[in-house]
C-alpha positions in Angstrom: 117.1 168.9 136.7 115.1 171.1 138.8 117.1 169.7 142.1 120.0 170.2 140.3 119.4 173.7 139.9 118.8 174.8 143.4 122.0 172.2 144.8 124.1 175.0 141.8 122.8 177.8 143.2 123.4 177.1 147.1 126.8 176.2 145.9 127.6 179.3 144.5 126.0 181.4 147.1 127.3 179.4 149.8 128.7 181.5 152.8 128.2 185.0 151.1 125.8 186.1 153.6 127.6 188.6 155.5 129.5 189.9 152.4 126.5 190.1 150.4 125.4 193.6 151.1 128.2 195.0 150.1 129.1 192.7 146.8 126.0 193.8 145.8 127.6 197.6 145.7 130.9 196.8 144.2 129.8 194.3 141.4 126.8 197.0 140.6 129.8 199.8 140.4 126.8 201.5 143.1 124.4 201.2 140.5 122.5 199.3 142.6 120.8 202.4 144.0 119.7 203.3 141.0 117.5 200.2 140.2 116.2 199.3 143.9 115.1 203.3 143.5 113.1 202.8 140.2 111.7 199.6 141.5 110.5 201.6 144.6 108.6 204.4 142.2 106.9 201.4 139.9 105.2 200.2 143.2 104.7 203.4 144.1 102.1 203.2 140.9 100.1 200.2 142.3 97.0 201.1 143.5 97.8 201.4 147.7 100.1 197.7 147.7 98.0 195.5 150.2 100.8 192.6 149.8 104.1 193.1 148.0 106.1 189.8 147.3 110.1 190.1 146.7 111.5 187.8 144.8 115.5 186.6 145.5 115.3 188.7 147.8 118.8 188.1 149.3 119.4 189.8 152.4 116.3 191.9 152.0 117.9 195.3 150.9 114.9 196.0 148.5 112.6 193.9 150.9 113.5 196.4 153.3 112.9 199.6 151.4 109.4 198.6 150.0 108.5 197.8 153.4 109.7 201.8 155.0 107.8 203.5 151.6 104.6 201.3 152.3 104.2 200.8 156.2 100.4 199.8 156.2 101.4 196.9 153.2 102.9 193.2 154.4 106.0 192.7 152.4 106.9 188.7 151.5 110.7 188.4 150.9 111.7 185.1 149.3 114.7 183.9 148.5 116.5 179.9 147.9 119.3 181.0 149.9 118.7 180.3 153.9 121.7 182.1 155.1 120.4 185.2 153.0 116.9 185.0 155.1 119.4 184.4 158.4 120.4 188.1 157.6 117.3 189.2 156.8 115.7 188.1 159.7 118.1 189.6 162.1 118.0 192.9 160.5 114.1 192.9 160.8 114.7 191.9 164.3 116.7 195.1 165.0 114.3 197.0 162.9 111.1 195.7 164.9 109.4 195.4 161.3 106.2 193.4 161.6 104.7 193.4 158.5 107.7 192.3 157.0 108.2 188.6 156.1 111.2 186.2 155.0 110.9 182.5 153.4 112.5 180.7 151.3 109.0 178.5 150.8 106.7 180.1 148.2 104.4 177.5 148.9 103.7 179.1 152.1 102.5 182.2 150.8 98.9 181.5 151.1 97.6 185.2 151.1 96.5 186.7 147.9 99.6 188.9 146.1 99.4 192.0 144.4 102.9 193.9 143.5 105.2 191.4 142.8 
């Protein structure tokens, strides 16, 4: 069932990368800002976030934000979707972001987590 799940969601996500940004906006009615702002004040109530993990991250858009408001932290984004992380990746490329981090592997998160 499990398998199941994840082949369902890479079919329904499939090739939405470079639209994805923007979807986001219009099926949110740009609400969207709204929500990724309140997440960004709740971490903002941790105690000084060491490691922050994203989940679904998509194409980072919140991944990206946590990592600007907390430069000293490592930010994890994950996400199922590897076109989503393709994105990502580029845009921390072109961001020269090195404490932020894409996977679509949680097993690979070995570190200790402490915002999620």
């Amino acid at each position: 069932m499990k398998k199941n799940n994840h082949n369902l969601v890479r079919r329904i996500f499939a090739d939405t990368g470079k639209s994805y940004d923007f979807v986001v906006k219009v099926t949110t009615l740009w609400q969207d800002n709204r929500w990724k702002k309140r997440i960004l004040e709740i971490v903002d109530l941790c105690n000084d976030p060491r490691r922050i993990l994203d989940l679904a991250c998509g194409t980072g858009i919140v991944t990206f934000a946590l990592a600007e408001k907390f430069p000293s932290s490592t930010v994890v984004g994950i996400d199922l979707q590897e076109e989503y992380l393709v994105h990502a990746r580029a845009k921390k490329r072109e961001n020269n972001m090195k404490m932020l981090h894409f996977t679509k592997e949680v097993q690979k998160i070995h570190a200790k987590v402490n915002t999620i």
